[in-house]
C-alpha positions, 0 to 999 in steps of 0.5 A: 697535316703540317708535320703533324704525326699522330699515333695511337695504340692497338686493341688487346681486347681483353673482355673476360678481365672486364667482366670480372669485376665489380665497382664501387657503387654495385656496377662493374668497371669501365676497361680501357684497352690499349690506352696510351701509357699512364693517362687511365692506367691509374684509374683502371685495369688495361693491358696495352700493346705496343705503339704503332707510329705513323711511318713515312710510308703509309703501311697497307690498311688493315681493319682494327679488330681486337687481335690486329694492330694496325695505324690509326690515321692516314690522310686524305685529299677532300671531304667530298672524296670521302663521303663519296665512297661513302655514297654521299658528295655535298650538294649544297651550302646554306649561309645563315642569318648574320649574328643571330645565326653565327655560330650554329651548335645543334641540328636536328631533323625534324617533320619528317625530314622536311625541315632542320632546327638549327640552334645559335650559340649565346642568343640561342635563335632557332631556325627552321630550315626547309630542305625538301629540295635538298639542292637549295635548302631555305630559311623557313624562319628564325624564332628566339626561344625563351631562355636565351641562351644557346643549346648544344642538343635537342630532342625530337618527337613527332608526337603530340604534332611534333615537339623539340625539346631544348636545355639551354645553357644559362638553364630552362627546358623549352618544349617547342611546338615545331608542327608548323616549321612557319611558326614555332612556338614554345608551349611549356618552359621548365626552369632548371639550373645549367645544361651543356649536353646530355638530353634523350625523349623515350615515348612511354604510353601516350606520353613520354619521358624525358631523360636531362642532365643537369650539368654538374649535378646529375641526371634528371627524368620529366615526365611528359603529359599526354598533350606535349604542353607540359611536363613535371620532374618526377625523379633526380639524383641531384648531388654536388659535383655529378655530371654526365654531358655524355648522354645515350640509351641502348636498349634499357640502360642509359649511360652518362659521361661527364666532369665533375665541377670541382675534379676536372681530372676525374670522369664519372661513367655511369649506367642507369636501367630504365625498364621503368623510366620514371624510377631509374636504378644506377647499375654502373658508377665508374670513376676515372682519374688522370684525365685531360685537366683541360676538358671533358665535355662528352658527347656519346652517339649509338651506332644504328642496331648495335650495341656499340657507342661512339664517345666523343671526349673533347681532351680526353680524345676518341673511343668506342665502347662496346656494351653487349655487357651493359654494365661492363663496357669494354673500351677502345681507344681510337684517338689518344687524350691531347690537351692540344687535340678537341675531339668536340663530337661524333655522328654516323652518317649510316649503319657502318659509316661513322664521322668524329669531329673536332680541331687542334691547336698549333702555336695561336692557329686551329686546325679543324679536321673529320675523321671517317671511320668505319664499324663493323662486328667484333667491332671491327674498327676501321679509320677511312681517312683524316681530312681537314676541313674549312669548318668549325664543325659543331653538329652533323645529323643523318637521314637515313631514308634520304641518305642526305647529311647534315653539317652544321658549323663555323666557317674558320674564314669568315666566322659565318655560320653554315648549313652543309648539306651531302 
């Protein structure tokens, strides 16, 4: 990594302390266990261990669980190599369309895992690729939405035929009819003020309930009709300066994660029950200060049958959280905060295997880099390995019943959008 050596801390998990409390708000407190020296410690209760350097011999891999300190990173020869022993190896690329498709944000599967909507960064084109050959995936179309502006997450259903539910930057909601991967259409369009992340879709009776972060003012829940055509706010805590851009549900409680506008040193950590989704009861308001001033775009991702959440913080680095207590989640770090480092997101590519991505900076030149994780009960936390890749990686989806992944992002070459496919 050009001289570069990263460290972490170990986890002295200490979750009886975190349960203990009660924050402001009515909801516990956010631990952060073994967090690198004063960058949360004033914000929250912690007890660190002591640093553990990467030496000039890699030591012997051990997993990370709460009582065994262990090095976080090593490295690795390829992407390819990796994912193998992981069961997957790349199989095909897909370019696509110049400029309407040169910096892909958002891949989502959907029609049953027969097609990808891939979304572009500032214009905000879809485009609907075919991957049932997965060994040559082709441009089925590419529709503009109306907003024009790009997304950086949808949310898929296939009720109603198949809907794709998309918050655009400059504002709006689209519900995209996506039922014919030849032509898909918007059926309803919703104003709103500015979304960068944070959307979730709960089926509820023969309807649903869609779950949106309005970014720097709160969370939002539309209720959607029993057609998919339209759908109407039905609840908000809309307030100056809330946000969580950081957004996923485990079992009935959903967490946010964001930065508020005028506090970019702050983070705002909150849970929400959702028993009743279209009234919504705040369980959990945390606040951590002393954060990275230079970003927090949040990005959470559940791992698959467990209560444990992968958090993706842009600056604020890399962690685990664990909510087998929901209002009490304890916190593992596993990348440290950098002004330097982004870590932009995270996906898991199967139960136990996980992928966070991202790049850092040396003198005017990014770097861009996956890290390989993976997660088992305690949790037990292990990093496969560090590979650098020729990808600004922006979005990575699995299927599980195809076991294929799903990369999309900007060749650091060329400045071509790309679609991978292992």
């Amino acid at each position: 990594m050009s001289g570069v050596a990263l460290r972490t801390q170990p986890f002295v998990a200490d979750p009886a302390a975190n349960r203990a409390g009660l924050g402001a708000g009515g909801g516990g407190r956010t631990v952060v266990e073994g967090w690198p020296t004063a960058i949360s410690r004033a914000a929250v209760r912690c007890r660190p261990g002591p640093v553990i350097h990467r030496s000039e011999k890699p030591p012997r891999m051990n997993s990370m669980t709460a009582n065994s300190p262990v090095l976080l990173l090593l490295r690795s020869a390829s992407v390819a190599a990796i994912l193998a022993a992981a069961g997957h190896a790349q199989i095909a690329t897909l370019t696509l369309p110049a400029s309407i498709g040169d910096d892909p944000r958002s891949v989502v599967r959907v029609n049953g895992g027969t097609h990808l909507a891939i979304s572009n960064q500032v214009d905000g084109w879809l485009h609907m690729v075919n991957v049932t050959n997965p060994l040559s995936p082709s441009l089925t179309t590419s529709y503009n939405p109306p907003f024009g502006d790009q997304w950086f997450e949808a949310e898929y259903t296939p009720q109603f035929g198949g809907r794709l539910f998309t918050g655009h930057r400059g504002g709006g909601i689209n519900i995209i009819d996506v039922s014919n991967p030849l032509s898909p259409s918007a059926v309803a369009s919703i104003p709103s003020i500015y979304h960068f992340r944070g959307m979730r879709y709960r089926t509820v009776g023969s309807g649903g309930a869609l779950f949106y972060n309005e970014t720097n003012n709160g969370l939002g829940v539309y209720q959607v009709n029993n057609t998919g055509t339209n759908m109407s706010l039905v609840w908000n805590d809309y307030a100056p300066n809330q946000d969580g851009n950081g957004m996923e549900i485990v079992g009935d409680l959903l967490y946010q994660m964001g930065t508020p506008a005028n506090t970019t040193s702050t983070r705002l950590h909150r849970g929400f029950d959702i028993g009743n989704p279209f009234l919504p009861v705040m369980t959990m308001n945390n606040t951590l200060t002393n954060q990275a001033p230079t970003g927090g775009h949040c990005l959470l991702r559940k791992q698959p049958g467990s209560p444990y959440v992968l958090a993706a913080r842009w600056n604020d680095g890399l962690q685990l959280h664990d909510c087998t207590f929901p209002n009490n989640p304890v916190v593992y770090p596993i990348l440290p905060a950098s002004p330097a480092v982004v870590c932009w997101g995270a996906a898991w590519i199967s139960p136990v295997f996980a992928v966070a991505y991202g790049s850092f900076t040396i003198g005017n030149i990014n770097y861009y880099w996956w890290l390989i994780l993976q997660v088992t009960a305690g949790p037990s936390i292990l990093p496969l390995n560090l590979v650098m890749v020729p990808l600004d990686t922006h979005d990575i989806t699995a299927d599980p019943n195809t076991n294929r992944i799903y990369v999309v992002g900007r060749m650091n070459g060329n400045g071509q959008g790309v679609l991978w496919v292992f």
